[in-house]
CHARMM-style PDB file with segment names, atoms N, HN, CA, C and O in Angstrom:
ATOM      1  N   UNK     1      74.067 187.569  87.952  1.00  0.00      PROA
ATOM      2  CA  UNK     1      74.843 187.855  86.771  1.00  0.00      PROA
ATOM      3  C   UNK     1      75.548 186.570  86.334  1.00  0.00      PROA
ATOM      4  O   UNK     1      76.160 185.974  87.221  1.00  0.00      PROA
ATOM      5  N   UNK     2      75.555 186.021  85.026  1.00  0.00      PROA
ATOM      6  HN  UNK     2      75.057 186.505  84.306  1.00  0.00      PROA
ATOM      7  CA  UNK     2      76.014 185.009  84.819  1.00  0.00      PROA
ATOM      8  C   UNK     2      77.843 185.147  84.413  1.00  0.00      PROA
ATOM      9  O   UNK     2      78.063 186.339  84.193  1.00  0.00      PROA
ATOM     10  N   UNK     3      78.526 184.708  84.334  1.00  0.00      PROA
ATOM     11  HN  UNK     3      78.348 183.740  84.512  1.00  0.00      PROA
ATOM     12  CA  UNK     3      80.191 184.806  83.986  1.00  0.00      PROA
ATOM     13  C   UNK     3      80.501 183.479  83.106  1.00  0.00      PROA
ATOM     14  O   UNK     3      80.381 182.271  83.313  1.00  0.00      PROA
ATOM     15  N   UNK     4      80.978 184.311  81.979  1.00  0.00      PROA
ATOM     16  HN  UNK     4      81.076 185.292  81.811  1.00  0.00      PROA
ATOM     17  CA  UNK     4      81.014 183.036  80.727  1.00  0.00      PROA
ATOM     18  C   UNK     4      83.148 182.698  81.080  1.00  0.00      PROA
ATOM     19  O   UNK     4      84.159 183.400  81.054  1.00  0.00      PROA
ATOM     20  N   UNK     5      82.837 181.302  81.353  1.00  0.00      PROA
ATOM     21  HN  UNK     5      82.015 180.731  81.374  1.00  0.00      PROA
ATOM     22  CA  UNK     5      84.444 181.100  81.069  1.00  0.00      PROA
ATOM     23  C   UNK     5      84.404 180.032  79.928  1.00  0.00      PROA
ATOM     24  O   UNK     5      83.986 178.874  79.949  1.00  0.00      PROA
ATOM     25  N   UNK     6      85.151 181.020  78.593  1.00  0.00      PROA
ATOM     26  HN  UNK     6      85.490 181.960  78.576  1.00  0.00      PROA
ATOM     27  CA  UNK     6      85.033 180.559  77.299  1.00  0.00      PROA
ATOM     28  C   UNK     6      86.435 179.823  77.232  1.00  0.00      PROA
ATOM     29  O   UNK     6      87.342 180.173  77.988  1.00  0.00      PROA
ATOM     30  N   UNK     7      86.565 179.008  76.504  1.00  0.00      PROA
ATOM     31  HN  UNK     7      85.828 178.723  75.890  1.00  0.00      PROA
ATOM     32  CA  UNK     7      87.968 177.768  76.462  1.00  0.00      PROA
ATOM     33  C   UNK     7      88.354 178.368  74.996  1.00  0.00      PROA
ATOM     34  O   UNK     7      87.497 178.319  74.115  1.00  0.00      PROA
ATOM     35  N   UNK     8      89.996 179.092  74.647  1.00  0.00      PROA
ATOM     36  HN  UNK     8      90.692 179.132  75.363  1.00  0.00      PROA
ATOM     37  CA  UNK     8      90.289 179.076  73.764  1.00  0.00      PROA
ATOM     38  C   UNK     8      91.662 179.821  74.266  1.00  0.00      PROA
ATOM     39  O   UNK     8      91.812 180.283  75.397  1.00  0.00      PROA
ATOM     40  N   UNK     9      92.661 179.854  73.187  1.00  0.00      PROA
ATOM     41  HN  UNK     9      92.540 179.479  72.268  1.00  0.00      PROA
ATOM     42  CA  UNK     9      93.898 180.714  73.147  1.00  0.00      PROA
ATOM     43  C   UNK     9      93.210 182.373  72.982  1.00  0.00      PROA
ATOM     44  O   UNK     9      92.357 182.762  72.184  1.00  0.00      PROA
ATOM     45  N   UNK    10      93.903 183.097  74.001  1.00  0.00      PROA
ATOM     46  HN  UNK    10      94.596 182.781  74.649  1.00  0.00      PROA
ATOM     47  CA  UNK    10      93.416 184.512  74.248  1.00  0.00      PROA
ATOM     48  C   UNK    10      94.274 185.250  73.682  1.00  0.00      PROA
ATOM     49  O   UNK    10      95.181 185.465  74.487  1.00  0.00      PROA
ATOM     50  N   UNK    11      94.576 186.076  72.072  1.00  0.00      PROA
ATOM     51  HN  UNK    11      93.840 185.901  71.418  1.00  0.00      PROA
ATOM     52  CA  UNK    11      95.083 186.797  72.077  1.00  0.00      PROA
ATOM     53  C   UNK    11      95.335 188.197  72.479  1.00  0.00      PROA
ATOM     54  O   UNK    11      94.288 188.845  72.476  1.00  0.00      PROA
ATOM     55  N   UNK    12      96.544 188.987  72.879  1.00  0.00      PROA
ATOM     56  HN  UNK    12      97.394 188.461  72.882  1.00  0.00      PROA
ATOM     57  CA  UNK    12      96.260 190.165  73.765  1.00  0.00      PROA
ATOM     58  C   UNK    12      95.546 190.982  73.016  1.00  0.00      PROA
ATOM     59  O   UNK    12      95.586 190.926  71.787  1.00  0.00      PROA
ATOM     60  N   UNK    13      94.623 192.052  73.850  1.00  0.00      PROA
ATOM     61  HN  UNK    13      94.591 192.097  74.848  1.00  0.00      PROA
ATOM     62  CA  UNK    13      93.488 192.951  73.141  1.00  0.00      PROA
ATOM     63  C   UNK    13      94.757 194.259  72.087  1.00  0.00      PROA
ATOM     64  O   UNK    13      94.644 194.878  71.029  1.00  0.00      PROA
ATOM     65  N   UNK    14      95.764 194.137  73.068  1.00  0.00      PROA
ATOM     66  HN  UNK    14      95.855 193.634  73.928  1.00  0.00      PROA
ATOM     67  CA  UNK    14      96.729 194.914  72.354  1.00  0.00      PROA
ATOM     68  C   UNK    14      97.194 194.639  70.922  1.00  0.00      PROA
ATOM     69  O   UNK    14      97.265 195.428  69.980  1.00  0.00      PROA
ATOM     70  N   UNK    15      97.528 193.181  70.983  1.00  0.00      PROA
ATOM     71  HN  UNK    15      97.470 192.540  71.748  1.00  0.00      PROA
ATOM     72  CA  UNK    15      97.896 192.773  69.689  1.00  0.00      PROA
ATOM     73  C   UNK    15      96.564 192.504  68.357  1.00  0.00      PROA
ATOM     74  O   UNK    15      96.577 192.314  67.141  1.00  0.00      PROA
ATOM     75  N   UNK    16      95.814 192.590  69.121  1.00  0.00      PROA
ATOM     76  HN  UNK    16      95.803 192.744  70.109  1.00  0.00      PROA
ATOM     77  CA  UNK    16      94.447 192.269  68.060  1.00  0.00      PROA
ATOM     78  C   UNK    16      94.198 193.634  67.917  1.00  0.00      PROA
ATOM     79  O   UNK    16      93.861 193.801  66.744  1.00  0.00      PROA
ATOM     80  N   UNK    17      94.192 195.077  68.736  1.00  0.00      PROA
ATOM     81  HN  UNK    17      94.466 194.941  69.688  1.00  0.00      PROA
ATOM     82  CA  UNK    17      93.991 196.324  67.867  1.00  0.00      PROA
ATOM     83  C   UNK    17      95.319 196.734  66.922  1.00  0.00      PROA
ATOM     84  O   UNK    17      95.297 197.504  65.962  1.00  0.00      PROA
ATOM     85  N   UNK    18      96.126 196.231  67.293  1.00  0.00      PROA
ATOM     86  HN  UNK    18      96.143 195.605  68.073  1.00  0.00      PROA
ATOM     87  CA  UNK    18      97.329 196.522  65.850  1.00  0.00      PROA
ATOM     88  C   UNK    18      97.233 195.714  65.041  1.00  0.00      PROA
ATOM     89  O   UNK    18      97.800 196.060  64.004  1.00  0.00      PROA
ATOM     90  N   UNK    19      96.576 194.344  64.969  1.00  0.00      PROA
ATOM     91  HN  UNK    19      96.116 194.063  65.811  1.00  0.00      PROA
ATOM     92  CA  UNK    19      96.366 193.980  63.826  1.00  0.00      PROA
ATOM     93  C   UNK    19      95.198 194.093  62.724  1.00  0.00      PROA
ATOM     94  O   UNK    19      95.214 193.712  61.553  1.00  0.00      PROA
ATOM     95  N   UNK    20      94.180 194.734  63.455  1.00  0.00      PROA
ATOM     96  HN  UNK    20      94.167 195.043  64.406  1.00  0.00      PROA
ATOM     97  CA  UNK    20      93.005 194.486  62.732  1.00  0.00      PROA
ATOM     98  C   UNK    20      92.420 195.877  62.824  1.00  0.00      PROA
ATOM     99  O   UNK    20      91.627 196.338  62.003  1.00  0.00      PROA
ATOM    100  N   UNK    21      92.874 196.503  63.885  1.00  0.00      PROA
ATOM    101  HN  UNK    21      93.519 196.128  64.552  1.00  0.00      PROA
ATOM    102  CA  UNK    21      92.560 198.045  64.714  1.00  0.00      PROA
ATOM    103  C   UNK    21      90.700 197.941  65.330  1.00  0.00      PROA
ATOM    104  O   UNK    21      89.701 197.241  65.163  1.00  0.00      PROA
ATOM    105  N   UNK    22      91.168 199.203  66.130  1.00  0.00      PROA
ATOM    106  HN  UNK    22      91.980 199.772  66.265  1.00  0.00      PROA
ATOM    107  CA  UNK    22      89.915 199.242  67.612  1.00  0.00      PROA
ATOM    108  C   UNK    22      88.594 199.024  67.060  1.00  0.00      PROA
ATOM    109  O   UNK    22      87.732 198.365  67.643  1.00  0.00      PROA
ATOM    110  N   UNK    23      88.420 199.647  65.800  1.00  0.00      PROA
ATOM    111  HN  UNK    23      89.119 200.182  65.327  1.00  0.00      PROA
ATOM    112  CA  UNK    23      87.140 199.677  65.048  1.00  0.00      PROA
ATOM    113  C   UNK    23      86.164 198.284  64.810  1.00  0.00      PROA
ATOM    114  O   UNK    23      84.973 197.975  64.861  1.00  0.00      PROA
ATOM    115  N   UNK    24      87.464 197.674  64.521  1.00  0.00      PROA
ATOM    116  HN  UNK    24      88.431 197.924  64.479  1.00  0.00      PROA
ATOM    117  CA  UNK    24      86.880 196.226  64.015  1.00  0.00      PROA
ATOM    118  C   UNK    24      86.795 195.479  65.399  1.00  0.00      PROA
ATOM    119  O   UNK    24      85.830 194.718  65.328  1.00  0.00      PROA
ATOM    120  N   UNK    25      87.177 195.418  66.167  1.00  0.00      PROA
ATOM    121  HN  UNK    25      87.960 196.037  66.225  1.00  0.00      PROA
ATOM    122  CA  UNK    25      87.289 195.263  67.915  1.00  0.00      PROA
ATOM    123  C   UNK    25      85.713 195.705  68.276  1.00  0.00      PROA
ATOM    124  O   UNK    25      84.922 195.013  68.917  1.00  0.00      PROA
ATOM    125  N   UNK    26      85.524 196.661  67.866  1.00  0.00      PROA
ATOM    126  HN  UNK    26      86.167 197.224  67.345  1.00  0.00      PROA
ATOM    127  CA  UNK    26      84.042 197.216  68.467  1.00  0.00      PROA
ATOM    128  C   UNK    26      83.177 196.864  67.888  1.00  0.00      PROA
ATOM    129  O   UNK    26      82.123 196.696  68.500  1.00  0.00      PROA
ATOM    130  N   UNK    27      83.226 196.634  66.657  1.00  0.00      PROA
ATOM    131  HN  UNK    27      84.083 196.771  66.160  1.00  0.00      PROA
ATOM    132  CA  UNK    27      82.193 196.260  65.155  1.00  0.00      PROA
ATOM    133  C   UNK    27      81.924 194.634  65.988  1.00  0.00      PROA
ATOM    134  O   UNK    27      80.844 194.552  66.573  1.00  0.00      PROA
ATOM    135  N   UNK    28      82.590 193.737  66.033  1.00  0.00      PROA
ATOM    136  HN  UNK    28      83.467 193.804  65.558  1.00  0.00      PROA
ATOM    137  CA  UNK    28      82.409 192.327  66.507  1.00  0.00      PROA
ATOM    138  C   UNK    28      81.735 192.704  67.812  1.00  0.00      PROA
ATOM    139  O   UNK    28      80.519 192.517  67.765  1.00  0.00      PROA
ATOM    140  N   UNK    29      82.147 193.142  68.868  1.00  0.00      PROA
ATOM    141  HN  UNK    29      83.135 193.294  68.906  1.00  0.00      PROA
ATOM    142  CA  UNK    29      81.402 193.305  70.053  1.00  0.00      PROA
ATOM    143  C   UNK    29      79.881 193.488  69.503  1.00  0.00      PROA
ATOM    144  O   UNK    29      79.144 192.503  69.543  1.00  0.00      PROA
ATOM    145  N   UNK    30      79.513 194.415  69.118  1.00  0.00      PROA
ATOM    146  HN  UNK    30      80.112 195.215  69.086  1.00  0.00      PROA
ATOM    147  CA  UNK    30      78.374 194.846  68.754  1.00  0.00      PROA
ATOM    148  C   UNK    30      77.459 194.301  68.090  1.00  0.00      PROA
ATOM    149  O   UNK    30      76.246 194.333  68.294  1.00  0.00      PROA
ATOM    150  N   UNK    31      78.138 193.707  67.150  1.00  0.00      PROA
ATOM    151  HN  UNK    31      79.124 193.681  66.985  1.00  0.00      PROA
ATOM    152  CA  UNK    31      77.566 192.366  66.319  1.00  0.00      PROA
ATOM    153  C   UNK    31      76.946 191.107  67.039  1.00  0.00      PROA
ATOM    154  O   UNK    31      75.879 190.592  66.706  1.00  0.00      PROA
ATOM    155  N   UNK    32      77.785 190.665  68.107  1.00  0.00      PROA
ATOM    156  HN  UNK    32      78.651 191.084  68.378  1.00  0.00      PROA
ATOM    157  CA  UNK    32      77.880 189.779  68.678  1.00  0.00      PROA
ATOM    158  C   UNK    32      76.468 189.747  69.767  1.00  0.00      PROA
ATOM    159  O   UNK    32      75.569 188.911  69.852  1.00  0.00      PROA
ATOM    160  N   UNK    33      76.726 191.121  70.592  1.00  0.00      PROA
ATOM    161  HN  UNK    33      77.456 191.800  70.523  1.00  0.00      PROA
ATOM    162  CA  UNK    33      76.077 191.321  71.394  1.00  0.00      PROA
ATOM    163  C   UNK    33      74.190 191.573  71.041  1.00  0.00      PROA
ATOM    164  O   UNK    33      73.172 191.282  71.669  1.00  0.00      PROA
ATOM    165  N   UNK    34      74.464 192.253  69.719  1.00  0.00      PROA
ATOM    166  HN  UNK    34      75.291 192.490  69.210  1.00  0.00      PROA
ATOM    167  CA  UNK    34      72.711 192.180  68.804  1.00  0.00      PROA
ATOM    168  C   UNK    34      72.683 190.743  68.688  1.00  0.00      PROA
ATOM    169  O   UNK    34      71.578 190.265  68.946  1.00  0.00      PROA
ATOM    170  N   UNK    35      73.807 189.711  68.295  1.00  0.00      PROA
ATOM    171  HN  UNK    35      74.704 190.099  68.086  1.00  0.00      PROA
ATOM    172  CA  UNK    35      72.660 188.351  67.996  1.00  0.00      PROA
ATOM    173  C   UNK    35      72.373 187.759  68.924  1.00  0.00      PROA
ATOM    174  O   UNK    35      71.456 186.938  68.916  1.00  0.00      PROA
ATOM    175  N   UNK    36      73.105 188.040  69.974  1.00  0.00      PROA
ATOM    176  HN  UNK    36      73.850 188.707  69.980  1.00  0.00      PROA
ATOM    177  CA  UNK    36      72.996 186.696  71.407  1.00  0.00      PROA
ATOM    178  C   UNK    36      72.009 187.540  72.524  1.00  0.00      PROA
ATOM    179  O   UNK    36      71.044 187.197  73.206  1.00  0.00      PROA
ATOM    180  N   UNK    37      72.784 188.866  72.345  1.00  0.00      PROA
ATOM    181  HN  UNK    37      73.568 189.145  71.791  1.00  0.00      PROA
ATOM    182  CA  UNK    37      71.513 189.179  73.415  1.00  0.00      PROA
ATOM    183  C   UNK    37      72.447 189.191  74.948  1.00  0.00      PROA
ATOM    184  O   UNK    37      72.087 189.718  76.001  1.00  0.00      PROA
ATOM    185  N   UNK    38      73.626 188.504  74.709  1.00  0.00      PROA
ATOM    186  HN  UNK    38      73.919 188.077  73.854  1.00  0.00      PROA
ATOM    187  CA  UNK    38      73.953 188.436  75.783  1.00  0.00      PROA
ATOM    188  C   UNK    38      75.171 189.965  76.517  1.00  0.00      PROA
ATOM    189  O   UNK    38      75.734 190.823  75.837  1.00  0.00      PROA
ATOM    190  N   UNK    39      75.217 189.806  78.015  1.00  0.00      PROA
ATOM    191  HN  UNK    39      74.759 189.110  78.568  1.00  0.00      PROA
ATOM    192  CA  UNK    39      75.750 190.758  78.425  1.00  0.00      PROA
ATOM    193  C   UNK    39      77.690 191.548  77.586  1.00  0.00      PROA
ATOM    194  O   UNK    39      78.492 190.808  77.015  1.00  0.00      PROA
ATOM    195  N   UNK    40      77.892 192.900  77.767  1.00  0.00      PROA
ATOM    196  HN  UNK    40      77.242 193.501  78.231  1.00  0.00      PROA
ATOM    197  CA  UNK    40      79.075 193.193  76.587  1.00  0.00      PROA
ATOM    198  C   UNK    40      79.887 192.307  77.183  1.00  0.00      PROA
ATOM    199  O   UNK    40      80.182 191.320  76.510  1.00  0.00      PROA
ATOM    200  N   UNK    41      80.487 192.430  78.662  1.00  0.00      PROA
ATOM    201  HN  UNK    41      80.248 193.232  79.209  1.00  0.00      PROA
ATOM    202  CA  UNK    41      81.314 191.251  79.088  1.00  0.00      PROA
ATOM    203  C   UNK    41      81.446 189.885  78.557  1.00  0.00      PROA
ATOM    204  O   UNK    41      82.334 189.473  77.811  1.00  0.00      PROA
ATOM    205  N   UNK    42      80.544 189.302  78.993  1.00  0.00      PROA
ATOM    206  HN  UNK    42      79.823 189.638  79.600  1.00  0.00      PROA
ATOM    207  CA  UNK    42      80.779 187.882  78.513  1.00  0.00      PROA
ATOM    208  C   UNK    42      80.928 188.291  76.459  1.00  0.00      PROA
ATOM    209  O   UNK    42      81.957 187.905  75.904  1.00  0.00      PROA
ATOM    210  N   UNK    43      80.310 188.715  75.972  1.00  0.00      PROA
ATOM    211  HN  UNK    43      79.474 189.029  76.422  1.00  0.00      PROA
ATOM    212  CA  UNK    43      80.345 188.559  74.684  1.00  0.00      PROA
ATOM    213  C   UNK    43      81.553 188.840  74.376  1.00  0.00      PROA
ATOM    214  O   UNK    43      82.116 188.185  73.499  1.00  0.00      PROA
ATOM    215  N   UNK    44      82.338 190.098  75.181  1.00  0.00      PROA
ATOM    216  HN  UNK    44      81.880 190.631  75.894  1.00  0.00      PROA
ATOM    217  CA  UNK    44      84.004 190.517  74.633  1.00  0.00      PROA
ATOM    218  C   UNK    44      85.082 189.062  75.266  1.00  0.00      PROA
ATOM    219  O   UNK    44      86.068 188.888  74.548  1.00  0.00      PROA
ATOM    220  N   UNK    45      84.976 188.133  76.404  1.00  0.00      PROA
ATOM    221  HN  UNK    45      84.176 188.274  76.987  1.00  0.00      PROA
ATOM    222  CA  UNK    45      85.221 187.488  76.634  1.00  0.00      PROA
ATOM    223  C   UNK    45      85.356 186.283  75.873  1.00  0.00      PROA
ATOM    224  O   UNK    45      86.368 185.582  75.879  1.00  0.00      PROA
ATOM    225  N   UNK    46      84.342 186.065  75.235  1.00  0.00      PROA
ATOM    226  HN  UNK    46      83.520 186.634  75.231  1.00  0.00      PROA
ATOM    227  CA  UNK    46      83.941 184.863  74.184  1.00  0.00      PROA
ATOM    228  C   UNK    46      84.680 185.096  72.736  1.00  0.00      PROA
ATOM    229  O   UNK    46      85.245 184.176  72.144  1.00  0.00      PROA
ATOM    230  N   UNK    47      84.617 186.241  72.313  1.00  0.00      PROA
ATOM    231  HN  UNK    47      84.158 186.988  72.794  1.00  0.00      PROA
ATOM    232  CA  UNK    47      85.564 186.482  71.195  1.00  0.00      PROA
ATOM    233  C   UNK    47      87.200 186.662  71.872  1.00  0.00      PROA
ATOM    234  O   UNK    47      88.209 186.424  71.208  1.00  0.00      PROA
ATOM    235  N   UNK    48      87.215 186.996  72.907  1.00  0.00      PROA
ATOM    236  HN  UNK    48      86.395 187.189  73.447  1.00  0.00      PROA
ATOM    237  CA  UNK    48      89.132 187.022  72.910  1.00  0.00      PROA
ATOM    238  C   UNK    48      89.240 185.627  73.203  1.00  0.00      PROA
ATOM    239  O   UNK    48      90.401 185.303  72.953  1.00  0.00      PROA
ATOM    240  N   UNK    49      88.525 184.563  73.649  1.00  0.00      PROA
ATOM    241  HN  UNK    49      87.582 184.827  73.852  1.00  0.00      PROA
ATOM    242  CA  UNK    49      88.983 183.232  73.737  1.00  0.00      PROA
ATOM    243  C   UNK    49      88.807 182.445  72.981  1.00  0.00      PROA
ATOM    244  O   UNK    49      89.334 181.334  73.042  1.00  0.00      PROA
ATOM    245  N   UNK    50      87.833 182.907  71.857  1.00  0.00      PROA
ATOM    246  HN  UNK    50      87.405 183.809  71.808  1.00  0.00      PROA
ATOM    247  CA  UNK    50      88.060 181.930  70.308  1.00  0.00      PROA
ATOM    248  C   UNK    50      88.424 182.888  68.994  1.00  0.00      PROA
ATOM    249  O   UNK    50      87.912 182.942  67.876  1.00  0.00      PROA
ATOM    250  N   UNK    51      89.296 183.470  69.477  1.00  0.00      PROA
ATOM    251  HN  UNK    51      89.711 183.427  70.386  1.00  0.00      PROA
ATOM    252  CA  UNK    51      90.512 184.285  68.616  1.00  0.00      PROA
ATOM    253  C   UNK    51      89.424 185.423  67.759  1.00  0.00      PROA
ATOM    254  O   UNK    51      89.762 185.816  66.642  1.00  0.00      PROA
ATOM    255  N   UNK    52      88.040 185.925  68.422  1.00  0.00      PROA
ATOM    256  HN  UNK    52      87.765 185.606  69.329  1.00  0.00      PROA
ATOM    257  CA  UNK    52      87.759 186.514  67.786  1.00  0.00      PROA
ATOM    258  C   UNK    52      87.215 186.458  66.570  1.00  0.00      PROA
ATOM    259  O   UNK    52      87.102 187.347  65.726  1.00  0.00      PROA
ATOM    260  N   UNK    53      86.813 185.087  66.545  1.00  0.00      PROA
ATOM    261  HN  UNK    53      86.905 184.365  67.230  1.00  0.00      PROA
ATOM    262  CA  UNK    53      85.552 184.809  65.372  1.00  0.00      PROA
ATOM    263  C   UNK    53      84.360 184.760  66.164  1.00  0.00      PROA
ATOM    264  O   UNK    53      84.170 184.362  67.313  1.00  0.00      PROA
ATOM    265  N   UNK    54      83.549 185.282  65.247  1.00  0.00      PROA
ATOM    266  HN  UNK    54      83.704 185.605  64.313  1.00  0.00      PROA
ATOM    267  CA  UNK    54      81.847 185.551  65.601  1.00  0.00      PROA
ATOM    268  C   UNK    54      81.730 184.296  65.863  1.00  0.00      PROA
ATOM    269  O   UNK    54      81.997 183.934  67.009  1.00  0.00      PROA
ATOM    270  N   UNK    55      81.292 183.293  64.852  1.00  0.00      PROA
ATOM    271  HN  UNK    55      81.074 183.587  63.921  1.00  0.00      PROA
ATOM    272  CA  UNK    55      80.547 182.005  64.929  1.00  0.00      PROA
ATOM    273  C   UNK    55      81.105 181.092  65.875  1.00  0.00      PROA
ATOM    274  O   UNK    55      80.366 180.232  66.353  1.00  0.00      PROA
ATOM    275  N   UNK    56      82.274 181.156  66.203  1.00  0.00      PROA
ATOM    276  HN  UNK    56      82.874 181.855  65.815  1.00  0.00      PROA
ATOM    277  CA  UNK    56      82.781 180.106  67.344  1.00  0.00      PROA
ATOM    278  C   UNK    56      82.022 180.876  68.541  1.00  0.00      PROA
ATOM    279  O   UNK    56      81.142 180.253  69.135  1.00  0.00      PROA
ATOM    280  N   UNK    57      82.369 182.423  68.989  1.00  0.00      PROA
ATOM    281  HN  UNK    57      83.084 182.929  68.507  1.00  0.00      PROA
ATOM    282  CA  UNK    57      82.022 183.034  70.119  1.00  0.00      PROA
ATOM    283  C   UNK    57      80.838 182.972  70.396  1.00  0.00      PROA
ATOM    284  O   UNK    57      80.450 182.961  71.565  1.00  0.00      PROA
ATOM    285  N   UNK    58      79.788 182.903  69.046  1.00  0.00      PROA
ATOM    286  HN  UNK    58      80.103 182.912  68.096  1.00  0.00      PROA
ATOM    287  CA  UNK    58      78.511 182.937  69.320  1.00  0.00      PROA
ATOM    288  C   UNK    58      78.000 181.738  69.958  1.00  0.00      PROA
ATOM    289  O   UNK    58      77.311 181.882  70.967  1.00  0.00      PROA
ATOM    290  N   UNK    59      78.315 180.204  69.369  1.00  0.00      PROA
ATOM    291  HN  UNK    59      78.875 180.087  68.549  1.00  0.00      PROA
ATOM    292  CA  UNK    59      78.391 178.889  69.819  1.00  0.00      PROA
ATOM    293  C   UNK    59      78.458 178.686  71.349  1.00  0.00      PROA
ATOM    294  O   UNK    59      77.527 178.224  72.009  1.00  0.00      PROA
ATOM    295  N   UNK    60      79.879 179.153  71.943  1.00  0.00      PROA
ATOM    296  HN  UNK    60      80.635 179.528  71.407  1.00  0.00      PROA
ATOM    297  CA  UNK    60      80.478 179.489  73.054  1.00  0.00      PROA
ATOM    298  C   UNK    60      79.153 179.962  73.860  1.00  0.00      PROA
ATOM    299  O   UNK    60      78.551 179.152  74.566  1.00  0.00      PROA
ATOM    300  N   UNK    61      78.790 181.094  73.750  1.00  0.00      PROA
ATOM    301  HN  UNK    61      79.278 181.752  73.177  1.00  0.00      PROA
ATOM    302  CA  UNK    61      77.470 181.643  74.517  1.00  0.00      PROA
ATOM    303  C   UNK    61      76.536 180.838  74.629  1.00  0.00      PROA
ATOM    304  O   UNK    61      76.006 180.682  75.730  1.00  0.00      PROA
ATOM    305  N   UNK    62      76.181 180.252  73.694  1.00  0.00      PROA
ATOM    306  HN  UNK    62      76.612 180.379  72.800  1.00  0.00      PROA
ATOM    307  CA  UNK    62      74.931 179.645  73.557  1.00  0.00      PROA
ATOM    308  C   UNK    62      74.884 178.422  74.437  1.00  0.00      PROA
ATOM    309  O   UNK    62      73.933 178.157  75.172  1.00  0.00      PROA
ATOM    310  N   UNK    63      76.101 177.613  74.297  1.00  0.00      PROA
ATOM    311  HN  UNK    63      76.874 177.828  73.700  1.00  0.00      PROA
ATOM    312  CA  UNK    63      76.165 176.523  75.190  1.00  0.00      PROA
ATOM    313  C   UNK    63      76.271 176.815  76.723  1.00  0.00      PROA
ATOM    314  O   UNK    63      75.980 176.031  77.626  1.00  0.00      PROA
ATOM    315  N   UNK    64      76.669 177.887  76.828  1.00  0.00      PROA
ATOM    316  HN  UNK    64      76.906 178.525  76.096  1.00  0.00      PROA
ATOM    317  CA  UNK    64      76.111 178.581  77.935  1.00  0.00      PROA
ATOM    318  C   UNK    64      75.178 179.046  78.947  1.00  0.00      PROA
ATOM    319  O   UNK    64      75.177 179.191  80.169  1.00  0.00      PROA
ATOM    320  N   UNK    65      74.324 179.239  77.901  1.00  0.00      PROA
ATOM    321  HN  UNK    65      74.324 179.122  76.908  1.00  0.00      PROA
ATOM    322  CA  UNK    65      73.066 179.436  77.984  1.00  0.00      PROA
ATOM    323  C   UNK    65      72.675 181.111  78.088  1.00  0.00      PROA
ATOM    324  O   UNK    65      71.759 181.747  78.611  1.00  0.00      PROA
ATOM    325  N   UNK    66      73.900 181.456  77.285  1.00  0.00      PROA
ATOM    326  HN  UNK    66      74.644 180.940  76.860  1.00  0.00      PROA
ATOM    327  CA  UNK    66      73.538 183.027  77.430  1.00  0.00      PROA
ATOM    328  C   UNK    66      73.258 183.441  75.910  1.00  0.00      PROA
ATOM    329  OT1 UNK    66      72.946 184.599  75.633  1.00  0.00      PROA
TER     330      UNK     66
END
């Protein structure tokens, strides 16, 4: 199993569902996880450490090699 340690400021999952709410939390997971392919872990990992933008998180993976 590979373990992505992504480099970024982690905002809490708490404060990102009151700001944006759970929906949109799940919508990115899902998104994320159809383009990369990669496991939900690392992909939810990669967005809470680059504040939750797709295109940085996706980057993140890739250099990874996931």
């Amino acid at each position: 199993m590979h373990q992505v340690a992504c480099v970024g400021a982690r905002p809490s999952s708490r404060w990102f569902a009151a700001a944006t709410g759970g929906a949109s939390q799940t919508a990115l997971i899902k998104q994320l996880r159809e383009k990369s392919g990669a496991p939900i872990s690392d992909v939810k990992k990669c967005l809470e450490a680059n504040e939750w933008d797709l295109e940085k998180a996706y980057e993140a993976l890739r250099k990874r090699g996931l």
